[in-house]
C-alpha positions in Angstrom: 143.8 84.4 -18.3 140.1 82.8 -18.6 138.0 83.3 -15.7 137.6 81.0 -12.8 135.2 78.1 -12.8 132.5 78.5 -10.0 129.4 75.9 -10.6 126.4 76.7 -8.5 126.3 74.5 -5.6 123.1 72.4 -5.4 121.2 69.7 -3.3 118.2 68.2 -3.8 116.3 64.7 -2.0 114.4 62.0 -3.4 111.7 61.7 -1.0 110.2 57.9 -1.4 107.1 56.8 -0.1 108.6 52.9 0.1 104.7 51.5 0.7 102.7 53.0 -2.2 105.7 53.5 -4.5 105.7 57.2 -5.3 108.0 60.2 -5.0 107.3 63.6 -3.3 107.6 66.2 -6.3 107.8 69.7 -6.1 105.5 72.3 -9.3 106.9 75.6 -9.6 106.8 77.6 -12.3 110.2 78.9 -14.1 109.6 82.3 -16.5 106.4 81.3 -17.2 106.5 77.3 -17.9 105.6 74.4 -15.8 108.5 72.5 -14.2 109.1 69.2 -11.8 111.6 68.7 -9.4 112.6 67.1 -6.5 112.5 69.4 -3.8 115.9 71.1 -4.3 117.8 74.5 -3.8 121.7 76.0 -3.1 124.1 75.7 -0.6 124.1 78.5 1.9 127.0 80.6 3.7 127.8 78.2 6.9 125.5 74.9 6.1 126.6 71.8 5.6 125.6 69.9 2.4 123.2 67.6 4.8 121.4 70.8 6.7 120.9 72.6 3.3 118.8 69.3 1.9 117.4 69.3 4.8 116.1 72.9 4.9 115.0 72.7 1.0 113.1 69.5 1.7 111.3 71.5 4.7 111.1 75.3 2.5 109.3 73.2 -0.7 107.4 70.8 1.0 107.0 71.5 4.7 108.2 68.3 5.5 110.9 67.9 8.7 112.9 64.9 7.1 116.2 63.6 8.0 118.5 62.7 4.8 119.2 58.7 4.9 121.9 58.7 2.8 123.4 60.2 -0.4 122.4 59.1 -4.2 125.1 60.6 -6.2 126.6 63.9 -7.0 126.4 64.9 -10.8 127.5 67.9 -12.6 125.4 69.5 -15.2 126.2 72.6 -17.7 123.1 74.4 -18.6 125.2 77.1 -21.2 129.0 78.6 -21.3 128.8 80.4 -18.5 126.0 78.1 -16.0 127.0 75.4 -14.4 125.8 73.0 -11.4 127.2 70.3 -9.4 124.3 68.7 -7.5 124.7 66.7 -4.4 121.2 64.1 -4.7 120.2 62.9 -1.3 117.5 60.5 -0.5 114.4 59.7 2.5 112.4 56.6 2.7 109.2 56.7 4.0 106.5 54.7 5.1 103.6 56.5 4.4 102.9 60.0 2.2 102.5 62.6 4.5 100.8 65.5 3.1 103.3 68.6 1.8 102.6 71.8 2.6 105.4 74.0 0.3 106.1 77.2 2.9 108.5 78.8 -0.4 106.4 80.8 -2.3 107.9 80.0 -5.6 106.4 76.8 -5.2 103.5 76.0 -7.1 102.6 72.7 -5.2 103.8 69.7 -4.7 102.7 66.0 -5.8 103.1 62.2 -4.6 104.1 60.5 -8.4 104.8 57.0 -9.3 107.9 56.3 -11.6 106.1 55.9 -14.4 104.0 59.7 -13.9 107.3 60.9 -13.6 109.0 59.4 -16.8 105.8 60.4 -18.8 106.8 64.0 -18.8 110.2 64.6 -19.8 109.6 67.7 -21.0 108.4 69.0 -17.8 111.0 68.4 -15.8 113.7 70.8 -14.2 116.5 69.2 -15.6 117.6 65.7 -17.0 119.0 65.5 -13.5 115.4 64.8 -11.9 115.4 61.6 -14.0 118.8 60.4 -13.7 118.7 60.3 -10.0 115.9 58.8 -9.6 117.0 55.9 -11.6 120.5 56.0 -9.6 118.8 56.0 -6.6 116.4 53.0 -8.1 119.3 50.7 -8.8 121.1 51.3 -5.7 118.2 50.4 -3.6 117.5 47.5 -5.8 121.3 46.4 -5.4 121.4 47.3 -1.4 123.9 50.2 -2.3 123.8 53.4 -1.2 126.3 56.3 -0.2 126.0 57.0 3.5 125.8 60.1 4.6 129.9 60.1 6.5 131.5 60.5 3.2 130.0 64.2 3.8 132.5 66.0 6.1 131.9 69.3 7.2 134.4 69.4 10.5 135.7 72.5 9.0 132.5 74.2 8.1 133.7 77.5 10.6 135.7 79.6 9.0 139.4 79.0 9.0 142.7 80.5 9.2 143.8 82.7 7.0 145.4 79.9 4.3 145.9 79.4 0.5 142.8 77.3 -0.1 
């Protein structure tokens, strides 16, 4: 019998600044090299999908941002035996408040324009950074975007004994 499937539950937020155009993006450095992300992290024990976006967004950039709405969810296999499903949320801003990353493992983070963003490919976390953003760029261009009620976390406590 071949061992159960458990991705790594992940979140992360695209956090637009709608009036100058640019993104809120997260340095840290990863064994050694360079990296780019939107500010993202894991699902905790007892948080819903929403609260743990909202917690990374405030742990990598000391931001207190409420999630609008949700961008997509995407799964990603990094090897055999590492996999993630990522649940992309996404805040519109005015302005670009300054960040102030309170996690330690974070480097800095940076207000980039698309085309910053695109130029390094290399550098970023994972193809994910990209894909979302452009998701996130066609929905907003086409008025579309997931709200945040198909999230449902009634039954966060923990339940009843059952066969789930």
């Amino acid at each position: 019998m071949s061992q159960r499937y458990k991705p790594n539950v992940t979140v992360a937020c695209i956090v637009h600044a709608t009036s100058q155009d640019k993104y809120l993006m997260v340095e840290e450095w990863i064994e050694g090299e360079q990296r780019f992300n939107q500010p993202a992290g894991h699902l905790e024990a007892n948080e819903s999908l929403i609260q743990a976006c909202e917690r990374e967004v405030f742990e990598e950039t000391g931001l207190s941002l409420k999630a609008q709405g949700l961008v997509g969810i995407y799964q990603l296999s990094a090897s055999e035996d590492l996999a993630f499903v990522r649940f992309t949320f996404f805040v519109q801003l005015d302005d670009m408040p300054s960040p102030a990353p309170q996690d330690k493992a974070i480097h800095s983070a940076h207000w980039l324009s698309l085309a910053q963003i695109e130029a390094m490919p290399s550098l970023l976390r994972s193809p994910l950074v990209l894909d979302c953003l452009k998701d996130y760029l066609n929905q907003a261009q086409n008025g579309q975007t997931y709200p945040l009620s198909l999230l449902n976390s009634d039954r966060l406590t923990i339940a009843q004994a059952s066969k789930a």
